[in-house]
C-alpha positions in Angstrom: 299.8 139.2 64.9 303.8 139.1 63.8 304.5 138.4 60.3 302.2 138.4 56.8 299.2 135.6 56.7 300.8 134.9 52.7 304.1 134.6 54.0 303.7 132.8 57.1 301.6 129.9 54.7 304.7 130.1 52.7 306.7 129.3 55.2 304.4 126.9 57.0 304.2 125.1 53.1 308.3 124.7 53.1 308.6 123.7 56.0 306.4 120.7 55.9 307.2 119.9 52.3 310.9 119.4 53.4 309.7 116.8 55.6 308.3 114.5 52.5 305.4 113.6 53.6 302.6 116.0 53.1 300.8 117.4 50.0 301.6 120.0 48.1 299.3 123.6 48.2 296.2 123.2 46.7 296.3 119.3 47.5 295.6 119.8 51.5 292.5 117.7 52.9 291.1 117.5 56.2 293.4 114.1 56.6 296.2 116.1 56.0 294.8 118.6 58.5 294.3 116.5 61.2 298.2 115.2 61.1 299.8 118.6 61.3 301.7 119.0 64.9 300.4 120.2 67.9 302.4 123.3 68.2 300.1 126.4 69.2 299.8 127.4 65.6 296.2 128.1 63.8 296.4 126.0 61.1 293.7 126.4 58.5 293.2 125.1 54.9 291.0 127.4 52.4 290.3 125.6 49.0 292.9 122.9 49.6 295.9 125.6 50.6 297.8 125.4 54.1 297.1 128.6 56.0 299.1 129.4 59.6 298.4 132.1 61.9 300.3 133.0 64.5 299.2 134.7 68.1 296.7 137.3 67.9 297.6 141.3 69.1 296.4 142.1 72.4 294.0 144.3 70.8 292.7 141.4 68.5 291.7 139.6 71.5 290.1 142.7 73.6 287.5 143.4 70.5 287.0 139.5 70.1 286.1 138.7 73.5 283.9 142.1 74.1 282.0 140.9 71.1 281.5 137.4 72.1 280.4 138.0 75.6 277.8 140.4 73.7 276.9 137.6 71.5 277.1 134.8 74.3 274.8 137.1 76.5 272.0 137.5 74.1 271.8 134.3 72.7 271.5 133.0 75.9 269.2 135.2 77.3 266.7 134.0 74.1 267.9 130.7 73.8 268.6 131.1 70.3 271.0 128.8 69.9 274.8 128.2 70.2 277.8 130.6 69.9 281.5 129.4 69.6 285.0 131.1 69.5 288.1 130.0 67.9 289.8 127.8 67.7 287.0 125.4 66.3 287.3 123.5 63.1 284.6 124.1 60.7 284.2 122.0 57.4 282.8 123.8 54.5 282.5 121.4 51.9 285.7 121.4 50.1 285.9 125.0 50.1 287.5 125.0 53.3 289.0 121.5 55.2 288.9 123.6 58.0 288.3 127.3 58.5 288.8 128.6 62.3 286.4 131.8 62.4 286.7 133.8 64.9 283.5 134.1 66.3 280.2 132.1 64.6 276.4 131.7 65.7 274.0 128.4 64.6 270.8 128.8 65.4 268.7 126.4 67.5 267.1 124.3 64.3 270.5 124.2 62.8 272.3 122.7 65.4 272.4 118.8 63.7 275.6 120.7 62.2 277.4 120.3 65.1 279.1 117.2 65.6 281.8 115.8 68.2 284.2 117.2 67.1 284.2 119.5 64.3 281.0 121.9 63.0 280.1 120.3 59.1 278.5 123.1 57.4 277.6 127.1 57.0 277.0 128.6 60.3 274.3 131.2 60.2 276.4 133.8 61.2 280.3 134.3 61.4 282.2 137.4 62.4 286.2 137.8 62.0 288.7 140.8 63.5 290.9 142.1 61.6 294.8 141.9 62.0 297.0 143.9 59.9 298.5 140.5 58.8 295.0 138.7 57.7 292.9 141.6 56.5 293.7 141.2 52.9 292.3 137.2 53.0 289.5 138.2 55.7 288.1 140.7 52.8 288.8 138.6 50.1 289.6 134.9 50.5 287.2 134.4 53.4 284.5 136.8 52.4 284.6 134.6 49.1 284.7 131.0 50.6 282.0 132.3 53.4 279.6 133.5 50.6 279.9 130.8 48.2 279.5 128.0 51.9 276.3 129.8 52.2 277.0 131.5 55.6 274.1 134.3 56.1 275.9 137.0 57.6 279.4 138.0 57.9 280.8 140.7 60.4 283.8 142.3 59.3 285.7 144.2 62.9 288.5 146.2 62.3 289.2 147.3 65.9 292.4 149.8 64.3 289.7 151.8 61.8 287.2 150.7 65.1 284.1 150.0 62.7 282.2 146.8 62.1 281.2 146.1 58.6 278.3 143.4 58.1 277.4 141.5 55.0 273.9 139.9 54.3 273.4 136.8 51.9 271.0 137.4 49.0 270.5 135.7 45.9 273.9 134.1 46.9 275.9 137.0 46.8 276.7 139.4 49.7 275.0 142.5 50.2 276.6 145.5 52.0 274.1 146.1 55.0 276.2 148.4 56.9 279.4 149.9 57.8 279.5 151.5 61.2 281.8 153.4 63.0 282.2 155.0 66.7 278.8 156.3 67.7 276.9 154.2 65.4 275.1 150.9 66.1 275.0 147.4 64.0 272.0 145.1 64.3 272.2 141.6 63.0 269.8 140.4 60.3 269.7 136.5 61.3 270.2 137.1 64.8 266.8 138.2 66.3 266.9 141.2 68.3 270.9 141.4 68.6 272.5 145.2 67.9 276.0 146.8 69.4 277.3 149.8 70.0 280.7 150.0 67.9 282.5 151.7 70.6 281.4 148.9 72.6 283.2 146.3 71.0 286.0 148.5 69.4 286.8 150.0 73.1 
């Protein structure tokens, strides 16, 4: 991914705030949202702030789509529920008017969250891959929004270091559950019966 995930919602703020006629940070709804252009960007708005991110590396997209066809696979297979892929729109309250995860799971008696258009509330489980551009808010910002939305578990995937971290939800706070690396295998906590190898998804 070109560019820093700060800068470019700098940029992406200036831009648009030239024009007049949108909010300033901090002021962005899901109205707002839902005017910005059409334009290929990944627009998403964390705690009423413009975020834009541009094209993901190659490598990005390899470790994404190895771990969703894992994911896809097994959920199927146990009819567990539904898995989706950015880019999807997910409302989380007014902490985030939307987020775009990368990859998230709701399970079967959860699925009255999904709606025609957009996903309104937690999913049980999310999962994001790191870029060198969107690390610092995937650890931080995210992690943050994700734990306080009440999302149960959060995979962290940094195909560069080519380890998966995952997070648990307990007592409201995240709870380191694991941090794996090549040779090692992470099993979910909310997702029955689902483990990968990291070398699998971090190929």
């Amino acid at each position: 991914m070109d560019g820093s995930f700060a800068v470019a919602k700098a940029i992406v703020g200036r831009e648009l705030l030239a024009e007049g006629c949108w909010p300033a940070q901090g002021a962005w709804t899901f109205h707002d949202y839902l005017r910005l252009p059409l334009d290929g960007r990944r627009y998403e708005v964390l705690r009423g702030e413009l975020y834009m991110n541009a094209a993901p590396r190659p490598r990005h997209q390899e470790t994404l789509l190895n771990l969703s066809v894992m994911l896809v696979n097994h959920v199927r297979a146990h009819d567990l529920g539904r898995v989706y892929a950015a880019p999807i729109d997910v409302i989380l309250g007014t902490l985030a008017t939307p987020v775009q995860p990368d990859l998230l799971f709701i399970a079967k008696h959860r699925l009255a969250i999904v709606e025609e258009k957009v996903l309104r509330g937690a999913p049980d489980f999310i999962a994001e891959v790191l870029s060198p551009s969107t690390e610092r808010e995937d650890r931080g910002l995210k992690r943050e929004i994700y734990e306080q939305a009440g999302v149960s578990e959060y995979w962290i995937v940094d195909p560069d270091a080519r380890s998966i971290e995952s997070l648990a939800l307990e007592g409201g706070v995240y709870r380191r559950v694991a941090r794996a690396g090549l040779g090692e295998i992470v099993s979910s906590v909310v997702i029955p019966g689902f483990s990968v190898a990291v070398s699998d998804v971090c190929a």
